[in-house]
Wavefront OBJ file of the C-alpha trace (Angstrom):
o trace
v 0.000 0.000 0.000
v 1.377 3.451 -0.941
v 1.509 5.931 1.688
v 0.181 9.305 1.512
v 4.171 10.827 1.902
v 4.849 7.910 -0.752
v 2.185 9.601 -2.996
v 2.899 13.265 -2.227
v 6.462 12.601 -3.367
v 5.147 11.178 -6.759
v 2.976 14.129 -7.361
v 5.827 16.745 -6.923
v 8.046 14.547 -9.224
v 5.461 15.225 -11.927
v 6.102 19.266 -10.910
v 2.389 19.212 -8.768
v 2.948 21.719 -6.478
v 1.738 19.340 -2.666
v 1.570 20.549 1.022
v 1.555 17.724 3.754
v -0.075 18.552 7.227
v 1.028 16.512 9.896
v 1.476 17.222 13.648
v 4.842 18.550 14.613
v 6.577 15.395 16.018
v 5.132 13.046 12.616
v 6.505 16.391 10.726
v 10.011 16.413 11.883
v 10.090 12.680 11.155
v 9.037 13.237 7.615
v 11.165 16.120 6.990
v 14.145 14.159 6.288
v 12.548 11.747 3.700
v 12.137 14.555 1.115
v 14.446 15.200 -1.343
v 16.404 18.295 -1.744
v 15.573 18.109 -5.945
v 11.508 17.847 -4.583
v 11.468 20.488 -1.754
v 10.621 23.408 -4.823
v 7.327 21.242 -5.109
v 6.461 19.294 -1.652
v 6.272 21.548 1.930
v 5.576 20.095 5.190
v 2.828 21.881 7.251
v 2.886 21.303 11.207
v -0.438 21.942 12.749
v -0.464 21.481 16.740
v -3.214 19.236 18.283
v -5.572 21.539 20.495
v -5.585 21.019 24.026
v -8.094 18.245 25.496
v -8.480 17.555 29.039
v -7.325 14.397 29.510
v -5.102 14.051 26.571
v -0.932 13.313 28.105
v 0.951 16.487 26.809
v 2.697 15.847 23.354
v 0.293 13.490 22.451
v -0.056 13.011 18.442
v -0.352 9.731 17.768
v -2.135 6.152 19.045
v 1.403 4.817 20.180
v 1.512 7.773 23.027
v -1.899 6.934 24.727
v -3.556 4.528 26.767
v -6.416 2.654 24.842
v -8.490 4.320 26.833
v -7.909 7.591 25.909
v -7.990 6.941 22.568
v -11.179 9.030 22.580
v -9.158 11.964 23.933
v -6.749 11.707 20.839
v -9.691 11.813 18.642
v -11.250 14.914 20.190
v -7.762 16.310 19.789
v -7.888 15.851 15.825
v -11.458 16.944 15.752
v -9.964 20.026 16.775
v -7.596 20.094 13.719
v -11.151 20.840 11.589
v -11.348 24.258 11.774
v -7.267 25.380 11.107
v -6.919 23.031 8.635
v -9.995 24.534 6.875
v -8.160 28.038 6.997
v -5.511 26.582 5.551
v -7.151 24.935 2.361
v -9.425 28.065 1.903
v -6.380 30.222 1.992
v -4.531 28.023 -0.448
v -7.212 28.250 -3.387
v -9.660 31.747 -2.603
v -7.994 35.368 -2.903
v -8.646 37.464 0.559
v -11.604 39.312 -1.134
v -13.556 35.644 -1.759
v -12.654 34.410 1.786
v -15.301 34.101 4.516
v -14.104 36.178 7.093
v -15.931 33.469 9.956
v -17.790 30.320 9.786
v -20.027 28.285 12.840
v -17.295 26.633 14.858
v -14.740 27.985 12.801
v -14.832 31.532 14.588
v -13.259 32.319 17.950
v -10.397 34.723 18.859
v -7.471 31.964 19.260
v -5.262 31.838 16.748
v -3.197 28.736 15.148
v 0.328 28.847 14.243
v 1.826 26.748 11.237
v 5.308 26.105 10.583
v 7.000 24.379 7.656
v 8.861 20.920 8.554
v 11.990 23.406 8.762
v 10.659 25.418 11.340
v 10.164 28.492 9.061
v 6.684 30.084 10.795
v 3.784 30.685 8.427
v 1.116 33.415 9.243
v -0.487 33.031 12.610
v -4.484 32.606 11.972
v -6.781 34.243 13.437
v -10.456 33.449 11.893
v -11.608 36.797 13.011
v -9.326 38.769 11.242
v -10.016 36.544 7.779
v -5.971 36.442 7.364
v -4.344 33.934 4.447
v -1.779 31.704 5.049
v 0.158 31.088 1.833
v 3.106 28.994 2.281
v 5.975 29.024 -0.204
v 8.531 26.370 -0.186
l 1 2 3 4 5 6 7 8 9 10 11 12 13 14 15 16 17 18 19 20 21 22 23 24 25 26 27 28 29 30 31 32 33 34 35 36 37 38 39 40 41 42 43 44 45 46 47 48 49 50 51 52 53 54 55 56 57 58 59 60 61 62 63 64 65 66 67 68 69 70 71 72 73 74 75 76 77 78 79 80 81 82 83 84 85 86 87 88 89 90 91 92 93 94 95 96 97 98 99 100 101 102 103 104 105 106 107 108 109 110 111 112 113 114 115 116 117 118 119 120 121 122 123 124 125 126 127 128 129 130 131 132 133 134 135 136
């Protein structure tokens, strides 16, 4: 079975330009496995799991909980919902065609994003209807 790093890498070696969003730890990880002669096409995007009561600090991943807080994890990524929609909707819509708030989406926290380098992308704050572009 292909993986979806596996199939990122084939897309940017047919010059599609492909942004991975992991959590930081799985980021760092993957940062290594991309070729120099790719990073022009493929960026790695670190989003940080939201805080859930519960949830062990630094927790990203089944391997780092208890089965029974596997529940916990998944609240975590539900919380991944409304910064990863920011990021796709500032990817593809100019400022002027961007919502500036949406249901769960709005709030007055905002989400930082770094590149698998470390290189910070624009904080996000859905009230302020900000884009993150990220250029590799």
């Amino acid at each position: 079975m292909i993986t979806f790093l596996d199939l990122s890498k084939r897309l940017a070696r047919r010059g599609h330009a492909v942004t991975f969003v992991s959590t930081p730890r799985n980021a760092a990880k993957l940062q290594g496995s991309i070729p120099l002669e790719l990073a022009a096409h493929l960026c790695i995007v670190r989003l940080d799991l939201p805080g859930v009561d519960g949830l062990p600090e630094g927790a990203e991943s089944t391997a780092d909980v208890l089965p029974k807080k596997v529940g916990l994890l998944q609240k975590a990524f539900d919380g991944l919902a409304a910064p990863f929609e920011r990021l796709a909707i500032g990817a593809v819509l100019p400022p002027a065609r961007r919502p500036r708030s949406r249901g769960s989406s709005t709030g007055s926290s905002s989400t930082s994003l770094r590149t698998g380098s470390g290189q910070l992308l624009n904080s996000i704050r859905p009230d302020q209807g900000q884009r993150t572009v990220h250029r590799c």
